[in-house]
C-alpha positions as CSV (number, residue, x, y, z in Angstrom):
1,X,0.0,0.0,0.0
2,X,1.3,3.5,-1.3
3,X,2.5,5.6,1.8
4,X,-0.2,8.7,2.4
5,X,1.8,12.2,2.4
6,X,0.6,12.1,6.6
7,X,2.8,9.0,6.6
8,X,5.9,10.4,4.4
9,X,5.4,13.6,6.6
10,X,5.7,11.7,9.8
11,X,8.6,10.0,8.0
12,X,10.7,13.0,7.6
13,X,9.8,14.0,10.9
14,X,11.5,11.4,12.6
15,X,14.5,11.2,10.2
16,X,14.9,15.3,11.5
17,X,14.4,14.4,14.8
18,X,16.8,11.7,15.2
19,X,19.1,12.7,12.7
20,X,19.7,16.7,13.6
21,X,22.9,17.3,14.6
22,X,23.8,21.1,13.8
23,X,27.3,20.9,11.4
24,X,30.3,22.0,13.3
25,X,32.8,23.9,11.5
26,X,35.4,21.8,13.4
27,X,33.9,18.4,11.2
28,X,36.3,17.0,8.7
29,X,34.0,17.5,5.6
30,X,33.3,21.3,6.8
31,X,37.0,21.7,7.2
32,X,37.9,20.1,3.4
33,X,34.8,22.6,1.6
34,X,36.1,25.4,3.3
35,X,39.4,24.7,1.9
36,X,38.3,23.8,-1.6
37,X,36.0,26.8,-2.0
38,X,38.6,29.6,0.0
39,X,41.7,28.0,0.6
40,X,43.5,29.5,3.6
41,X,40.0,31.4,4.8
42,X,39.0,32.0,8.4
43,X,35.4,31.3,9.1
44,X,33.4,32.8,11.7
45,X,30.4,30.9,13.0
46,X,27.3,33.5,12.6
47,X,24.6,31.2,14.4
48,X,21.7,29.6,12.9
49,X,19.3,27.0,14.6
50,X,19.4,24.5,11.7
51,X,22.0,25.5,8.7
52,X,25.6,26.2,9.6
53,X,26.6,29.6,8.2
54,X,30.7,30.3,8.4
55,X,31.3,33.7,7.5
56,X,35.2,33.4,5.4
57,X,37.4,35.8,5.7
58,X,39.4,38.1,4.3
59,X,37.1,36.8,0.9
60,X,33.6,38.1,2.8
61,X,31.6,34.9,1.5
62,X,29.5,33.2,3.4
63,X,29.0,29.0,3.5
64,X,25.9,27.2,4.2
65,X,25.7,24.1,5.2
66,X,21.9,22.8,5.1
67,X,20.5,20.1,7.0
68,X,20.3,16.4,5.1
69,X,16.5,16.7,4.9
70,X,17.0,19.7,2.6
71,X,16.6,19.1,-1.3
72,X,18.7,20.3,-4.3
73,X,15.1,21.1,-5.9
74,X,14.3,23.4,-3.0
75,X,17.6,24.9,-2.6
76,X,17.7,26.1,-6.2
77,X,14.5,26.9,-5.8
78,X,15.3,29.6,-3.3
79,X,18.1,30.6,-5.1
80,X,16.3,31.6,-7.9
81,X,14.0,33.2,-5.7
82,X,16.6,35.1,-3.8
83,X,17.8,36.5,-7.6
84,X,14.3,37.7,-8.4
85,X,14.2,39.5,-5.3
86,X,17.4,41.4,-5.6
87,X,16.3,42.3,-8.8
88,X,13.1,43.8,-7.6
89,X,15.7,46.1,-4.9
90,X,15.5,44.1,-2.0
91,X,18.6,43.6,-0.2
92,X,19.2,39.9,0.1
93,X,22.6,37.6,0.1
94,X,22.8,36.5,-3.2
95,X,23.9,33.3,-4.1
96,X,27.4,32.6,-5.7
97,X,28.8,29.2,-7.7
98,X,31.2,27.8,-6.0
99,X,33.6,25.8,-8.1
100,X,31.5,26.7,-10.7
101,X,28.1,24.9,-9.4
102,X,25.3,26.2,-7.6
103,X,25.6,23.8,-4.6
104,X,28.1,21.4,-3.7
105,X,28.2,18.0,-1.5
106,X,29.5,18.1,2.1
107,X,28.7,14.6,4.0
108,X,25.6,14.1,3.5
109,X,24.2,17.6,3.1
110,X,24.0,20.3,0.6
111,X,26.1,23.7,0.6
112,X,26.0,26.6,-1.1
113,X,28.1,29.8,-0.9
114,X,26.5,33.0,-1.1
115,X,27.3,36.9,-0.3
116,X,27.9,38.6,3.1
117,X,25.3,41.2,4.0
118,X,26.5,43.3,6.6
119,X,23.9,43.7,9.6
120,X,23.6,45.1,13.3
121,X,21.9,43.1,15.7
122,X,18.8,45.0,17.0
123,X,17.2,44.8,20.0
124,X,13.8,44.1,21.3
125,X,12.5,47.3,20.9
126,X,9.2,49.2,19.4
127,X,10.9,51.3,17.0
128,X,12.6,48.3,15.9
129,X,9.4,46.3,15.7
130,X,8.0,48.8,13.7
131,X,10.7,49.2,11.0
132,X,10.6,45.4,11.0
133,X,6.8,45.1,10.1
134,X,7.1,47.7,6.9
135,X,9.6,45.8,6.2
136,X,7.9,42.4,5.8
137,X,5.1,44.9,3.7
138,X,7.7,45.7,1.3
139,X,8.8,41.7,1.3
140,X,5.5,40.5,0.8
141,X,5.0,43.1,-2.2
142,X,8.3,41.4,-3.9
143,X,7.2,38.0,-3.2
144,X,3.6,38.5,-4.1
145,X,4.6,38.8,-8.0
146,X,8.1,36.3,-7.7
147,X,7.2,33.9,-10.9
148,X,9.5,30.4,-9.1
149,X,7.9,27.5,-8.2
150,X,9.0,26.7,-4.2
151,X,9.0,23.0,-3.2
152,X,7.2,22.8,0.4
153,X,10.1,22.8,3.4
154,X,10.0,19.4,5.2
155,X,9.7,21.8,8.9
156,X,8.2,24.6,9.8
157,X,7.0,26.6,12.4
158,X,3.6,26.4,11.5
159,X,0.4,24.1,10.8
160,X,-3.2,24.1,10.3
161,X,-4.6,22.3,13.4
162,X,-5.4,19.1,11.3
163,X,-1.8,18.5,11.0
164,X,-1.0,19.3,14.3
165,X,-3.5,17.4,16.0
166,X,-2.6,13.8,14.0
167,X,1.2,14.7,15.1
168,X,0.2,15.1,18.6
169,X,-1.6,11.7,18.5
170,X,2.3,10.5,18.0
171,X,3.9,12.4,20.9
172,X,0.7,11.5,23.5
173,X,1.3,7.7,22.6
174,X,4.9,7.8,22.8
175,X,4.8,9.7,25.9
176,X,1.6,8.2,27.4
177,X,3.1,6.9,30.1
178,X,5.3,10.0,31.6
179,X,3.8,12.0,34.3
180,X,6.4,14.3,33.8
181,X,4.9,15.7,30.8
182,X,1.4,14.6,31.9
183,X,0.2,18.5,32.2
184,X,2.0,19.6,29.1
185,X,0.2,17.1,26.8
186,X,-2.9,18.0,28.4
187,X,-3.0,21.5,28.3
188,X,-1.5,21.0,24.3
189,X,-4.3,18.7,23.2
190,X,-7.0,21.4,24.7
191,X,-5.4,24.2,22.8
192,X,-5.5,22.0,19.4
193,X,-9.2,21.4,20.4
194,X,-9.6,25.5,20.3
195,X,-7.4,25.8,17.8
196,X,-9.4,23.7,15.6
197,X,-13.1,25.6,16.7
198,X,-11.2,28.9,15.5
199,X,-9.0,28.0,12.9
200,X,-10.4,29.9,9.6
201,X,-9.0,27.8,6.4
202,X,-6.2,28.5,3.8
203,X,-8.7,28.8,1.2
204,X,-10.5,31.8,2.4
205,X,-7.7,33.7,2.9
206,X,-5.2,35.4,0.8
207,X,-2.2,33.4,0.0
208,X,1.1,34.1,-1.5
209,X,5.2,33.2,-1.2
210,X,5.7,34.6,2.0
211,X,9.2,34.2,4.3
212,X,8.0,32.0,7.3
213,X,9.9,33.5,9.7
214,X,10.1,37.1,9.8
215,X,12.0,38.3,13.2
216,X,14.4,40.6,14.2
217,X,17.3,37.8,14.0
218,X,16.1,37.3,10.0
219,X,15.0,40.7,9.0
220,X,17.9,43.2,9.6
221,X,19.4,46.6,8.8
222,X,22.3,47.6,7.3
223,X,25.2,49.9,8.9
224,X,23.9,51.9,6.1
225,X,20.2,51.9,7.5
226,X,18.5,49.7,4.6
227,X,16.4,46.6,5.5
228,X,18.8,43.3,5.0
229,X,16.3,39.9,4.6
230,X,18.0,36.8,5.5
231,X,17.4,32.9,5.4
232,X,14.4,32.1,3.8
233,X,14.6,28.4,5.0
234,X,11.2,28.3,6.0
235,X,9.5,30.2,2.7
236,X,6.3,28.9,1.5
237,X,2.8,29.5,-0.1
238,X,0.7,30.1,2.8
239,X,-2.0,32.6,4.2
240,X,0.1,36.0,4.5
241,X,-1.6,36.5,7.8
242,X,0.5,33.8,9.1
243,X,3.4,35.4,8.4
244,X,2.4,38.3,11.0
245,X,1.1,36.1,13.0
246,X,4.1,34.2,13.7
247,X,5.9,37.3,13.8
248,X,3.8,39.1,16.4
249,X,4.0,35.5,18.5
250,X,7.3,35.7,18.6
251,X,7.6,39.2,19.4
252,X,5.1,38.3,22.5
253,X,8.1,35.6,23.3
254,X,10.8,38.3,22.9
255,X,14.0,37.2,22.0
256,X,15.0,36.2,25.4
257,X,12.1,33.5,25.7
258,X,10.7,35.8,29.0
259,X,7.4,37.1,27.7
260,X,3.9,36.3,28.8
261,X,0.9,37.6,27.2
262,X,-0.1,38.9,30.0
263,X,2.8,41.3,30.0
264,X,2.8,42.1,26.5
265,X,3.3,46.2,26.6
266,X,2.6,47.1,23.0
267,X,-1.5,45.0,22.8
268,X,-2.9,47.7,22.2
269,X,-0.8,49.3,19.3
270,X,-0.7,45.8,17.8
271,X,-3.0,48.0,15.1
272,X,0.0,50.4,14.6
273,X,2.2,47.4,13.4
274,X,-0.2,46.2,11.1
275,X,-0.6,49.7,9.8
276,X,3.1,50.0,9.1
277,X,2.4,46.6,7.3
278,X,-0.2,47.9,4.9
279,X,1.2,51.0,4.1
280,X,4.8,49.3,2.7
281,X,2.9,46.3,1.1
282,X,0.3,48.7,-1.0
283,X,-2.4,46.8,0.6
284,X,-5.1,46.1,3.0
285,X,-6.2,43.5,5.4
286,X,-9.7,41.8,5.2
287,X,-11.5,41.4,7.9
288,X,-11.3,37.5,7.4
289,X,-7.2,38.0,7.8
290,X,-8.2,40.2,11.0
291,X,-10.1,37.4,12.5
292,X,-7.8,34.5,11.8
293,X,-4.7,36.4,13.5
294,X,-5.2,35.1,16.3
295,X,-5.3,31.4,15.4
296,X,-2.2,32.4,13.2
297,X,-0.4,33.0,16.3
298,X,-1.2,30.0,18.6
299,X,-0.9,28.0,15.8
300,X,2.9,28.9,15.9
301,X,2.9,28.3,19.6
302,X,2.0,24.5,19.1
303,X,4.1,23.5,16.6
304,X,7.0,22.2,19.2
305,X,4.8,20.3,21.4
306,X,3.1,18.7,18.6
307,X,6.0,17.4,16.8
308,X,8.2,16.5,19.7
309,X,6.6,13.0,19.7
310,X,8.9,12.4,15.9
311,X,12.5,13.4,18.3
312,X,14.9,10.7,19.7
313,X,14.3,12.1,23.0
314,X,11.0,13.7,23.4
315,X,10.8,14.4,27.3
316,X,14.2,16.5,26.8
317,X,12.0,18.5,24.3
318,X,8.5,19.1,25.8
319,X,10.9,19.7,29.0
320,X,12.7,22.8,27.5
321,X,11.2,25.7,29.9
322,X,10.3,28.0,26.8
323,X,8.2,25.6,25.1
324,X,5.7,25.5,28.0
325,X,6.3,29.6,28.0
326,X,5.3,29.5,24.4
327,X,2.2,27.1,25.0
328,X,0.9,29.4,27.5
329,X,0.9,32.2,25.5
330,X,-1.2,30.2,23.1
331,X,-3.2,29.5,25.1
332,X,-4.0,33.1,26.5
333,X,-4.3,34.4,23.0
334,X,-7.1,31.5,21.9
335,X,-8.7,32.3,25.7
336,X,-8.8,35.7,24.7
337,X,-9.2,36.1,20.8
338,X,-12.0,38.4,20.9
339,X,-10.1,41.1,22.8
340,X,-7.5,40.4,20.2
341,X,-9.3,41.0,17.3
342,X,-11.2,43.9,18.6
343,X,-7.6,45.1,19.1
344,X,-6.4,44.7,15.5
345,X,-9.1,46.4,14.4
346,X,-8.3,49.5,16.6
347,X,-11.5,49.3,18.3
348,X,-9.7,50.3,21.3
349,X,-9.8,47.3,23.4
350,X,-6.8,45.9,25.1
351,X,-6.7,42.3,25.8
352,X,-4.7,42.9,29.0
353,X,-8.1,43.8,30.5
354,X,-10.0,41.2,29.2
355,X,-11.5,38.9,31.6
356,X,-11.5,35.5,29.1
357,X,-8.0,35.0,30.4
């Protein structure tokens, strides 16, 4: 019997799970492309949760090493789409050959060599979080007309809540009989059940290419002041709302994994992000993307718990202190989504005073 794409899904799952392992730039086979692509270069580890990324030096190149999971079609895919995008003005690292190919073989990975955009780390601030939102607006113009053809990322950070629920089916039944994570599992598989009650499909909603994981760490600035977009790892066809959603989730987070919702300062001048938005993008939001923000953002919040079932060690990961912080921030958000919405819409409500909570 042919395997169903929930199968092949679960599949690569597990094969991530088990087999992630973030490159070192110590390994042998990093060590021997570094050499064959820059010989005598320094590299500088930049960070990065899944891809290695060496900056070389004195040459000013960056490598990438991509996870296994990772496809040639998808990498050149993104490649491409990185070229249109530079060629609309956007600022982007642009991919180079390296020994005249687009990508070449390290282990059992992928890597590509591309340009170094110079950036400044910014911090958690609204003036920050405000340059970064018109600058997913201009993004999302560019992408909204990019003619390239993007093969769906194995991971995310997102799913609609039928996905999410059949995954958490796995990690209850591996985990069923762990008290340690008794509470966590509960309080996940109630939020999937109000997920599901709110979640507003893909098909009523305005979709296009958007970058799956706009934050401050992947949408930067320039010493020059201009807006620098980076790793488009997660890039996909998918309800543009989700993209501020996840954005404004993560913002709720903060960088430092301490938020609440609760404490959230900027609720109500969550309509002053969105404004910034619209006016860059040349567009407007429905009322349908209004009302599915919320979902867009706990949606991002269960991701983690939901797949943690597919990982070699699952307890280590529903363990980890800001996935429970991330959870409960869900969960407020779905407890309150009225008082959210109202907010978007600058009705004038704040959700901090909102009694659903």
């Amino acid at each position: 019997m042919a395997a169903t794409d929930h199968e092949r899904h679960g599949a690569r799952l597990r094969t991530w799970w088990a087999d992630f392992n973030r490159p070192s730039a110590s390994a042998d086979n990093v060590r021997h492309l570094i050499e064959a692509v820059a010989p005598g270069a320094t590299a500088t580890d930049l960070g990065g949760c899944l891809s290695l990324n060496l900056l070389l030096r004195p040459i000013n190149l960056v490598v990438r090493v991509h996870q296994p999971f990772v496809s040639r079609r998808r990498l050149l895919a993104l490649q491409q789409l990185r070229r249109q995008l530079a060629g609309s003005g956007l600022n982007v690292a642009d991919p180079l050959p390296a020994r005249r190919r687009p990508l070449l073989r390290c282990g059992d990975s992928w890597a590509e060599l591309e340009a170094y955009v110079p950036h400044v780390d910014l911090a958690a601030t609204w003036d920050n979080y405000v340059w970064m939102f018109r600058g997913i607006g201009r993004l999302h113009r560019a992408l909204a007309v990019v003619d390239t053809e993007i093969p769906r990322p194995v991971i995310s950070t997102y799913a609609p809540p039928g996905s999410l629920r059949r995954w958490m089916s796995v990690t209850e039944q591996a985990l069923r009989h762990d008290s340690r994570v008794r509470d966590l599992l509960r309080r996940s598989r109630k939020l999937l059940r109000s997920l599901a009650a709110q979640w507003i499909p893909q098909t009523a909603l305005p979709t296009q290419l958007i970058h799956g994981d706009g934050k401050l760490s992947n949408i930067r600035r320039t010493p020059a002041g201009e807006t620098a977009y980076l790793d488009f790892g997660f890039a996909a066809f998918r309800p543009r709302i989700h993209d501020l959603g996840h954005s404004l989730a993560w913002m709720v987070l903060r960088p430092d994994d301490s938020g609440t919702a609760e404490s959230f300062p900027w609720w109500d001048r969550v309509p002053d992000l969105l404004g910034e938005y619209e006016d860059a993008a040349h567009t407007r939001l429905t009322n349908l993307e209004l009302l599915a923000l919320p979902a867009s953002m706990a949606a991002v919040t269960a991701y983690q718990p939901a797949v943690a079932g597919f990982a070699r060690d699952p307890i280590t990961k529903l363990r980890d202190p800001t996935v429970d912080r991330f959870l409960r921030i869900g969960q407020w958000i779905l407890a309150n989504r009225q008082a959210v919405i109202d907010t978007a819409r600058h009705t004038g409500a704040d959700p901090r005073s909102d009694a659903g909570g």
